[in-house]
C-alpha positions in Angstrom: 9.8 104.7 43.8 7.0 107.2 42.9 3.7 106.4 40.9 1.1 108.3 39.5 -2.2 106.1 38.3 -5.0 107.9 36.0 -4.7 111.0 37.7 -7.0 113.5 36.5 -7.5 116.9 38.3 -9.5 120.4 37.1 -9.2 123.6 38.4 -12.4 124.0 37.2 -15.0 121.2 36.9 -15.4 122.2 33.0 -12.0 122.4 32.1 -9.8 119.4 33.3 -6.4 119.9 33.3 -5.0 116.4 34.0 -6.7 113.3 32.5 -5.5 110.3 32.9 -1.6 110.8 33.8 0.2 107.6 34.8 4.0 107.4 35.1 7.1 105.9 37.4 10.0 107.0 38.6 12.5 104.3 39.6 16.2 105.0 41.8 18.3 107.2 39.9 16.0 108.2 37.0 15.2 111.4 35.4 12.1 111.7 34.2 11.3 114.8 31.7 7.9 116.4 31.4 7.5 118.6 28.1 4.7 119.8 26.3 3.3 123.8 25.9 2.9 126.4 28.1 -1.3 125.1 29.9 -0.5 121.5 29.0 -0.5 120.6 32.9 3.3 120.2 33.5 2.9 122.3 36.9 0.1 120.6 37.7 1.0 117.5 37.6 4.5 118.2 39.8 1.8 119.8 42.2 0.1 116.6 42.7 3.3 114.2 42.6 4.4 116.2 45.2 1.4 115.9 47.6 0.9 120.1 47.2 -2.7 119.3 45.4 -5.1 115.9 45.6 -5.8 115.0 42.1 -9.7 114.2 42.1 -8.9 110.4 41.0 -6.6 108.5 40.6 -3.6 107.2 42.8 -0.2 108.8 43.8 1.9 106.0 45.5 5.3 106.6 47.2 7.3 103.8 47.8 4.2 101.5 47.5 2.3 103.8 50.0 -0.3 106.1 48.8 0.7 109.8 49.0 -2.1 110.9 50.9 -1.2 108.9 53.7 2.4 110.9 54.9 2.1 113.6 56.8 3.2 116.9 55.1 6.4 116.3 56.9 7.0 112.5 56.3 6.5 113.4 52.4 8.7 116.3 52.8 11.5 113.6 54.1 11.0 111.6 50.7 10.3 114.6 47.9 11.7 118.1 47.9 10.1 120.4 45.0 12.8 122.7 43.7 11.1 126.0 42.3 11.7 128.0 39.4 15.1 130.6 40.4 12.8 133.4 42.7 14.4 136.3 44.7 13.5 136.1 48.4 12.4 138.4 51.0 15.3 139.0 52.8 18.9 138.8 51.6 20.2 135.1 53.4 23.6 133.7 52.9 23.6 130.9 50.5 24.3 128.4 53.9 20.8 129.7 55.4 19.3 129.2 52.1 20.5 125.2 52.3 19.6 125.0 55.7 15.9 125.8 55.2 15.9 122.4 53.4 16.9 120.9 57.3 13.0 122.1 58.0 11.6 118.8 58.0 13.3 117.6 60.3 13.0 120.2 63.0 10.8 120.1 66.1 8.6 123.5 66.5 11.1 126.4 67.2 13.7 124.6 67.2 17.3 125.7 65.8 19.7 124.0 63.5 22.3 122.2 65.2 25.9 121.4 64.5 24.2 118.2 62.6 22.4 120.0 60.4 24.7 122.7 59.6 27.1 119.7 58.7 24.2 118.1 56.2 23.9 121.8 54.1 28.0 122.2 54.2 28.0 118.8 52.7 24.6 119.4 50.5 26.9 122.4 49.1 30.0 120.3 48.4 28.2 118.0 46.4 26.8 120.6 44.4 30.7 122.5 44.1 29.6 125.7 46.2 31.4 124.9 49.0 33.4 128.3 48.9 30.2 130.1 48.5 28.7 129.0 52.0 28.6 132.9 53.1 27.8 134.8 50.2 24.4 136.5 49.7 22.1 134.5 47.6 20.5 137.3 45.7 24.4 137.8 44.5 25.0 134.7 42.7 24.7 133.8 39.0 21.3 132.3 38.4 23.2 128.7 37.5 24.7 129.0 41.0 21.1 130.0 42.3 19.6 127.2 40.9 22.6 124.9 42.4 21.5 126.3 45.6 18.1 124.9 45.5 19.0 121.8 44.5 21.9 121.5 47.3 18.7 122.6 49.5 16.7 119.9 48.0 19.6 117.5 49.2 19.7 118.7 52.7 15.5 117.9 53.3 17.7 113.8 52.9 15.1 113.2 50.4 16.0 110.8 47.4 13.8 112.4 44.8 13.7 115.9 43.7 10.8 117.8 41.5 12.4 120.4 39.4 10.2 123.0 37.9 11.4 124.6 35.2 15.6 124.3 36.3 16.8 125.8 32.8 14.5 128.5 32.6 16.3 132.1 32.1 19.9 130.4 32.2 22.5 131.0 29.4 23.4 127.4 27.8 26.7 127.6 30.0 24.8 127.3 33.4 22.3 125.0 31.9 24.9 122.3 31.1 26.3 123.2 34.8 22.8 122.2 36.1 22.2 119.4 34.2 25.5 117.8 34.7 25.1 118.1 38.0 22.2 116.6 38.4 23.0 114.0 36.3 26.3 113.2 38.6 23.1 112.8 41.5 21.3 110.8 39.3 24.2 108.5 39.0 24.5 108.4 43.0 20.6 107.2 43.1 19.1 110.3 43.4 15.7 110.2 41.4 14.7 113.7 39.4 11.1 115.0 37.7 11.9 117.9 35.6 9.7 120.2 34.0 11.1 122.0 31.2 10.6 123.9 27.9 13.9 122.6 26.2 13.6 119.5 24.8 17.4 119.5 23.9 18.2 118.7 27.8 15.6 115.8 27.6 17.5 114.9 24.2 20.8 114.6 26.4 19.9 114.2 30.3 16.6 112.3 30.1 16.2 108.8 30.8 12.4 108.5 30.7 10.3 111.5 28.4 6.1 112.3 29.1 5.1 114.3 26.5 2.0 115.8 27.2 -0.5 117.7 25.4 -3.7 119.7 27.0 -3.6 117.9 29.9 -3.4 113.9 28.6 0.0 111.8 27.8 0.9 112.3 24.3 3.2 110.0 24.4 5.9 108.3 27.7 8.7 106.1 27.2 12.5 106.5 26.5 13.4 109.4 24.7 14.7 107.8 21.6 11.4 106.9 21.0 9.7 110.0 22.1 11.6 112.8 21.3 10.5 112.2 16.9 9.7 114.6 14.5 6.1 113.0 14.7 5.6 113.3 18.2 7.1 116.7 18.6 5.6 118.5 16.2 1.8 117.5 17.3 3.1 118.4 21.4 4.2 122.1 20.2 1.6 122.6 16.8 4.7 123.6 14.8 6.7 121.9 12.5 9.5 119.9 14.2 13.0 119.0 13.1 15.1 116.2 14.8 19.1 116.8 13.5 21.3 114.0 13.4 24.6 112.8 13.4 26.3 109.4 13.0 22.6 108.0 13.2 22.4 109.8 16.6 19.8 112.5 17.5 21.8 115.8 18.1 19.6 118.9 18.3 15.8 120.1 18.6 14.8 122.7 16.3 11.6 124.5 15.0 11.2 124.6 11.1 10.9 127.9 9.7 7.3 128.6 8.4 7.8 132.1 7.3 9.5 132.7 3.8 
């Protein structure tokens, strides 16, 4: 399990950017963060994942505050899954999943038959078995992002920060992400995604934070967060929530314009 307690942090001492974040993330939750563009969505995943020290406040892992694991102990427990990025040099998608097999390394020392075995199997379990020796820059961005996350599950860790996992991806590979984690949720795997489309919180999301310059607008289960009301004071535009058979089916924007 991973808490956050009151955390406020600032880039600048004038200008917080988190005050007062609490959340928790149980076994086999997701856990959406939405909100605009500087409402402290990055931030926050920084300082869940141990990358910055929030000024106050408490991050506990498994009862244990964060600050206490070494960079490689947390690394064992939470893998951070970046926005799709184009590396340096062209790897295969299997050296790409074995990169996640860092933690558990000694200095210098190569991958052995184990570890290849844990990123062959972190690839099954996202379908890209067949793709083991294909060049990563040549993939789809869906299967890109697939790759990170089968990375993510070769680090052994049981919760995964997602930044942004649906950016720049048609709606196709979105629902391939998204189903896919949700399949890993469902095995116990625990997720925190950052995202600007509500619409996957609408359908994926177990637990919502809405923030809103750097404070909780509102956290809970998404029926109750993902309203009209709330919405439309996170984004400052006028919010609609469609629905069907008393169900909530779609997130739009209201025109304003004539």
């Amino acid at each position: 399990m991973l808490e956050a307690e009151n955390l406020h942090y600032a880039y600048k001492p004038e200008k917080p950017t988190l005050r007062g974040i609490s959340l928790t993330l149980r076994q086999g939750t997701i856990l959406y963060l939405l909100g605009r563009n500087g409402c402290g969505k990055t931030t926050l995943m920084s300082c869940l994942s141990g990358l910055l020290r929030p000024q106050s406040g408490t991050v506990r892992l498994h009862g244990r505050d964060l600050r206490s694991y070494t960079p490689a102990e947390r690394a064992r427990h939470i893998g951070l899954i970046p926005q799709l990025h184009t590396p340096a040099f062209n790897y295969s998608v299997r050296e790409m999943v074995l990169m996640g097999r860092a933690p558990h390394l000694g200095l210098l020392a190569a991958p052995s038959r184990g570890d290849y075995a844990i990123a062959d199997a972190a690839l099954e379990s996202v379908g890209l078995a067949d793709y083991r020796e294909r060049p990563y820059t040549q993939l789809s961005g869906g299967e890109r992002q697939l790759v990170l996350i089968a990375r993510g599950l070769a680090q052994e860790c049981r919760i995964l920060l997602m930044d942004e996992p649906d950016a720049h991806l048609d709606l196709n590979n979105q629902q391939r992400v998204m189903e896919r984690v949700a399949r890993l949720a469902a095995d116990g795997l625990s997720f925190i995604i950052s995202s600007h489309v509500p619409n996957n919180a609408l359908m994926y999301a177990h637990r919502v934070l809405l923030m809103k310059r750097g404070t909780t607008l509102a956290y809970g289960a998404p029926e109750h967060i993902l309203t009209e009301t709330l919405l439309t004071a996170a984004y400052e535009l006028p919010i609609e929530v469609i629905r069907a058979e008393e169900q909530p089916r779609a997130i739009v924007p209201r025109k304003v314009s004539g």
